[in-house]
N, C-alpha and C positions, 0 to 999 in steps of 0.2 A: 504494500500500500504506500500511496504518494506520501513522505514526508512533509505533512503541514500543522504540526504540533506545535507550534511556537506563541511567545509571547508576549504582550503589554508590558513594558516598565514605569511607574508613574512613583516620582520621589521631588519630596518638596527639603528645600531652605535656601536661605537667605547667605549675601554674601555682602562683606563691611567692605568701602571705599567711595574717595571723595576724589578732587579734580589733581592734577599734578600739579606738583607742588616741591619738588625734590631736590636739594642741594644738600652737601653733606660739610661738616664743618672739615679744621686742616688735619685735627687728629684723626675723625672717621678717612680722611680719605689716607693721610698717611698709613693708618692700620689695612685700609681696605688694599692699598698699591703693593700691602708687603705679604700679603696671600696670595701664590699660584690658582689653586680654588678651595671653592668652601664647602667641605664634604656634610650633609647629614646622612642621617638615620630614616627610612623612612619601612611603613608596614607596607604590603603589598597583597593586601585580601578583601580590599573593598570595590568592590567591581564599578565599572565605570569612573570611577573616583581613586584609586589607587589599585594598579595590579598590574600583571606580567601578560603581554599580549600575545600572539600564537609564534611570534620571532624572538621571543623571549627579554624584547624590551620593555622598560617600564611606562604605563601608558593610563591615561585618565585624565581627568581633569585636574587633578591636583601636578601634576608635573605639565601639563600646557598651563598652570598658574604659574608655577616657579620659574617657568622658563623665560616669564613676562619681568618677573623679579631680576634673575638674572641679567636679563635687557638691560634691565633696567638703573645696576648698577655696576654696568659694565664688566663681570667674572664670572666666569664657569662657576656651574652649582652641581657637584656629585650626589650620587646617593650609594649609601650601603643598605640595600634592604634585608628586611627581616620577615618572614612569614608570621601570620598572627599566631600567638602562642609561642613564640620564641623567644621574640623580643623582652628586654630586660633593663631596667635602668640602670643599673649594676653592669651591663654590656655594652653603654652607650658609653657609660663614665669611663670605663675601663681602654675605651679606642680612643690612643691621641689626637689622630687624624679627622677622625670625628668635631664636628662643632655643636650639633644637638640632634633636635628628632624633630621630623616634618608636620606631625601628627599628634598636638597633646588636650587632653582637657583640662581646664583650670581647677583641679583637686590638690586637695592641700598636696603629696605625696609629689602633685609635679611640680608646684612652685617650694618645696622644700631643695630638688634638685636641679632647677632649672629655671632662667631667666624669659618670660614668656611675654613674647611679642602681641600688640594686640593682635584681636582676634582676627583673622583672616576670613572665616565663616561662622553660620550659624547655623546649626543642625536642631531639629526638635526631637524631644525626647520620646518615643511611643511605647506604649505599652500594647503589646501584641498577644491574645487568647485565641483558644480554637474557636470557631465556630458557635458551636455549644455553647460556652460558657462567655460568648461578647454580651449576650442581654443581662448577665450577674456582675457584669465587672466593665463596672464605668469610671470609677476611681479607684486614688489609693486605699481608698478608705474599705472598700471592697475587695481587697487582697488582705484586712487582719486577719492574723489564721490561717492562711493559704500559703504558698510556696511560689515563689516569684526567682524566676531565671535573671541573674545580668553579669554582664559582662563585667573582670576584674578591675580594667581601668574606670568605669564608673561607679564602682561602690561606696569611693569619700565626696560624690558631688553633691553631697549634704541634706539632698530632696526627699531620704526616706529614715533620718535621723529621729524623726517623731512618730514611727511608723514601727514600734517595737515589739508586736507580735507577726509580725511578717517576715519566717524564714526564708532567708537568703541563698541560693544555691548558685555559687560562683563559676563561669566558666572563662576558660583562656581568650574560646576565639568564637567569631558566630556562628559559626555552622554546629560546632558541639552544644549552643544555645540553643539553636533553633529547632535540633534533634533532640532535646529535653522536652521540648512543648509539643513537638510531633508526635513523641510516642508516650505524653502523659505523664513523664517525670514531674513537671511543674505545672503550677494554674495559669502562668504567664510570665511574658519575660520581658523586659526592656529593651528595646532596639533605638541606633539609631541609623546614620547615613550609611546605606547601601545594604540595608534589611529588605526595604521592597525588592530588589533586584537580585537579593540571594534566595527569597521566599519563588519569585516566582522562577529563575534557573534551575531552582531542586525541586521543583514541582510541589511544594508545602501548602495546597490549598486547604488544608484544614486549617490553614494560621491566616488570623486576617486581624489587621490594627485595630484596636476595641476605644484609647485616646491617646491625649498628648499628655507628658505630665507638664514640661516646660519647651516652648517657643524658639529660645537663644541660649541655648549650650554653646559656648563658646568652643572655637577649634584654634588654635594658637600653633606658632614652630616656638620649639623650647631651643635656650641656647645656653649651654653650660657655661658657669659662672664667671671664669676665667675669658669669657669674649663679650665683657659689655658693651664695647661700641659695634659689635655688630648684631647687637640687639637693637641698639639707635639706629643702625644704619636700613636696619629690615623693616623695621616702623614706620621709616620716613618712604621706601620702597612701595612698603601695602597702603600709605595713605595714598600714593601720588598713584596709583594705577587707574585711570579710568574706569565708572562705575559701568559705563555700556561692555569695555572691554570685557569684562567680568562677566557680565549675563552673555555675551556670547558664548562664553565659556560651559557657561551652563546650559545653554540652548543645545550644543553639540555633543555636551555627552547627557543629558538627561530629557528634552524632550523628547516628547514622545513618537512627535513628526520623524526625528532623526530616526529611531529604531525600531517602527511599529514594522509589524508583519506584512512584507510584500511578496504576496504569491508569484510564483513565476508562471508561465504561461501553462507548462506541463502541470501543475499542482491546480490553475484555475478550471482549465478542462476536467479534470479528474472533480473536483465539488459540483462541477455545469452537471456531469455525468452521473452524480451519484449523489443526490440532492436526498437520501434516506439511506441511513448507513444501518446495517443489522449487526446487534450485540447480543448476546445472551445475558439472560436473567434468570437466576437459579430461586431454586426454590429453600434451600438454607445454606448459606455463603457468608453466615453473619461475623463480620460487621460491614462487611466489603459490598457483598454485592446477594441481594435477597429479597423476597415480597412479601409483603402483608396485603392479603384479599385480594392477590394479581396485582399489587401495585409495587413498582419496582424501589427498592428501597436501600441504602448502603452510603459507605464511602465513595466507592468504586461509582455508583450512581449519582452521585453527587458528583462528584469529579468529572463522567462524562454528558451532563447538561453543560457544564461551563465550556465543556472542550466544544461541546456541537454549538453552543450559540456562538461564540467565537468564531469558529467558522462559518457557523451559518448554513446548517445541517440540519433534517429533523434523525431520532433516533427511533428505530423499532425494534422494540424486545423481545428475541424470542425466546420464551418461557415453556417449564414442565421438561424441561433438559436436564441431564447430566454433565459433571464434568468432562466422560468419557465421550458422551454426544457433541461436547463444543467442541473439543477438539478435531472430533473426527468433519464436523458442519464448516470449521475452518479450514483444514483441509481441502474439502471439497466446495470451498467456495460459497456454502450456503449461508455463513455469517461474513461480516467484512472484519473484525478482531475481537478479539480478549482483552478486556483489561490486567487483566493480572494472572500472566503468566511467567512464569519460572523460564532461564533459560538453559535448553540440556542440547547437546550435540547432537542428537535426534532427531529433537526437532526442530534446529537449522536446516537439514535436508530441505526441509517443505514449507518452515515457515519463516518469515520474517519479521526484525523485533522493532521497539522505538529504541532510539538511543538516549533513552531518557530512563529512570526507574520511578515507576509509578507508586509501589507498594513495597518496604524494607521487610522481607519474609522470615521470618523467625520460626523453627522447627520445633516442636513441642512433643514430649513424650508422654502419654495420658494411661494410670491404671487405676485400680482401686486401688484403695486407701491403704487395704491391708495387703498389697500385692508386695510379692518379696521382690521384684525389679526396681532399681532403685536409679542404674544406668545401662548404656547401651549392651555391654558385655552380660548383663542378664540376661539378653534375649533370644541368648542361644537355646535352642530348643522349644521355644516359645512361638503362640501362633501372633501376628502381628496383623491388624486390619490398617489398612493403606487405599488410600483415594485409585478408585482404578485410573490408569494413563495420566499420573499426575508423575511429577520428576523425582519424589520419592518412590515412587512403584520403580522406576525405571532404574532409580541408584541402588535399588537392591536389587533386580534381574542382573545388572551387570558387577557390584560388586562382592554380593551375596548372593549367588542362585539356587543356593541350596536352603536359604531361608523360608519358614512355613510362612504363605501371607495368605491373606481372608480378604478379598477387593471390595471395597466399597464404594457409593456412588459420591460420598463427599468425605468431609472431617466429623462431620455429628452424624453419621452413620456409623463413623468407624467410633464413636465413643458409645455409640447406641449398643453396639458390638461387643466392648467390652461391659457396658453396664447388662447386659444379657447372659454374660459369662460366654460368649461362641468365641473370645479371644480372649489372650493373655492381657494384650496395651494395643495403643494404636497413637501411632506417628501421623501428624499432620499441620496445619496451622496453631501456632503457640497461643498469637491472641483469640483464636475461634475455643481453641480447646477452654481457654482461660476463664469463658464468658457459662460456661456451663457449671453453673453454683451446686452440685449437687456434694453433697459432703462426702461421698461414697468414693470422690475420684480425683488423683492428684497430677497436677498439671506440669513436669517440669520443663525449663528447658532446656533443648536439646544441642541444637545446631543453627549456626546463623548460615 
């Protein structure tokens, strides 16, 4: 199928500067003539805004900023980057050659080490929940109690200091944040610049911004202590830059005009041609993809109305199928795909995948309570129920052939199976198994 899965970025803030203005007195420029250039520090994981482009140079807005600075006071500007989660103050301090870091926010921790220029931009701070829980959680005030994701470098910006039944769960970098509230570690997490643009590249449409907590978060370059006049000199830099120069800037890597989805000719014909795309709707697939009363209900369902309005698609589901029938229906052409399928060397032969992951599959081992299997090595001898023509069936035909299995039509067949006694355990979806409260049966997991 034509690759046309792509998407929308829409990200707001603000950016400080007045008219030019720029002269530097005899000692700024004496110090500035007796530097070759002036190395920082900078992160490289904020997409559009700081990161490594497909030639492996550094690219975003924030380095067509500096380059403007550069210009503008006449000297090469290096950077040593560091991926998020690397970076260290303690790393910056420690590099001679180094003068500061590209990227800081005004917490006390960075004006203890470093001399901060004003701000160069303004970011808002958002508070991002699933779906689910955006109608409960409008404020701070709606996270006492609850478990709130943020990032390390914002936990001293002072906004959640009165806010003292609110466990804190710290993470390095955004993506190990944004997998906290994906898979329900946390009730919400704080995001800021370049959250919209990593939420929607990993495909995280369970996470959607719920508010702002603050407007003008400041973003500053910090310059270690020992280079004060090229803190004056970077000051007098970012005032004198033209304010239109600036919103270009941001026009090019952040509208939406720039990077909205342009079908190519071969991807338009394929939508002209195929204006009702067929998926399967299973009858318990829960939480993914399921019905109540013949109405299609899930993640996976969820996920694809956005995907078909987007395009501009209607969807038809064909229901009262197996997992063993979808496959075989895709195969043979009588659905147009799956949402969430597993990918196995098999079936590469015949079918083809998105380059995208829709659903992170966690493999689950489910018995009774008082079953003596506790891990995988128990199951020798044991009967196992397994989803027929699903990629566990298949990794056991070719790495265990001698293993007893019992096929089932889904995962809560195969627990039906064991709650029956006609198996030992049944391997399948972690979080489907998870959701079956019955005290009789223990869910652990298995295999990522």
């Amino acid at each position: 199928m034509i690759n046309i899965f792509r998407f929308l970025f829409f990200s707001l803030f603000t950016i400080n500067a007045v008219a030019d203005n720029f002269a530097l007195t005899e000692a700024e420029q004496t110090w500035l003539d007796a530097q070759q250039t002036i190395t920082l520090s900078t992160l490289v994981a904020i997409p559009n805004f700081s990161m490594i482009d497909e030639q492996g140079e550094l690219s975003g807005l924030l380095y067509d900023y500096l380059a403007l600075i550069s210009q503008k006071i006449n000297k090469p500007i290096k950077f040593h980057p560091f991926q998020e989660g690397q970076y260290t103050v303690e790393k910056v301090m420690d590099m001679e050659d180094v003068y500061g870091q590209t990227l800081l926010f005004n917490t006390p921790n960075n004006r203890q080490h470093f001399l901060l220029t004003t701000p160069y931009m303004k970011t808002p701070l958002i508070v991002f929940t699933s779906r689910k829980s955006k109608s409960e959680i409008k404020t701070l005030e709606n996270l006492q109690g609850k478990k709130l994701g943020i990032l390390k470098p914002l936990t001293n910006l002072g906004f959640l200091s009165s806010y003292n039944n609110i466990e804190l769960s710290r993470s390095p970098n955004r993506l190990s944040l944004l997998n906290k509230l994906q898979y329900g570690d946390v009730d919400a997490i704080i995001g800021s610049i370049g959250f919209h643009q990593l939420i929607k590249e990993n495909q995280y449409t369970n996470i959607v911004p719920a508010f702002n907590i603050k407007n003008n978060a400041p973003i500053s370059i910090g310059i270690k202590p020992e280079h004060p006049l090229l803190l004056s000199i970077l000051n007098k830099a970012i005032a004198a830059l033209p304010k239109t120069t600036l919103l270009t800037l941001s026009d090019k890597w952040f509208d939406n005009d720039n990077i909205n989805q342009k079908w190519t000719t071969e991807e338009q014909a394929y939508i002209k041609n195929h204006p009702v795309l067929k998926v399967p709707n299973f009858n318990r697939l829960p939480p993914f993809n399921f019905n109540e009363n013949g109405t299609p209900r899930g993640y996976s369902i969820d996920y694809l109305k956005l995907m078909a309005d987007y395009i501009g698609v209607d969807l038809q589901y064909v229901q009262d199928i197996n997992w063993g029938d979808a496959i075989q229906m895709l195969q043979d052409g009588e659905i147009d795909f799956i949402p969430h399928i597993a990918v196995t060397d098999e079936r590469k032969k015949t079918i083809a995948y998105s380059d995208f992951t829709h659903i992170e599959y966690t493999t689950g081992l489910a018995t009774r309570s008082d079953s003596d299997i506790k891990n995988f090595e128990d199951l020798t001898d044991k009967t196992i129920a397994v989803t027929e023509r699903s990629f566990i069936h298949s990794y056991f035909k070719k790495n265990y052939p001698n293993q007893k299995l019992f096929l089932v039509a889904s995962t809560n067949a195969g627990v039906d199976a064991v709650s029956s006694g006609k198996v030992d355990a049944t391997i399948g979806s972690f979080k489907r198994q998870s959701r079956c409260n019955d005290w009789q049966f223990t869910c652990n997991e298995l295999l990522h």
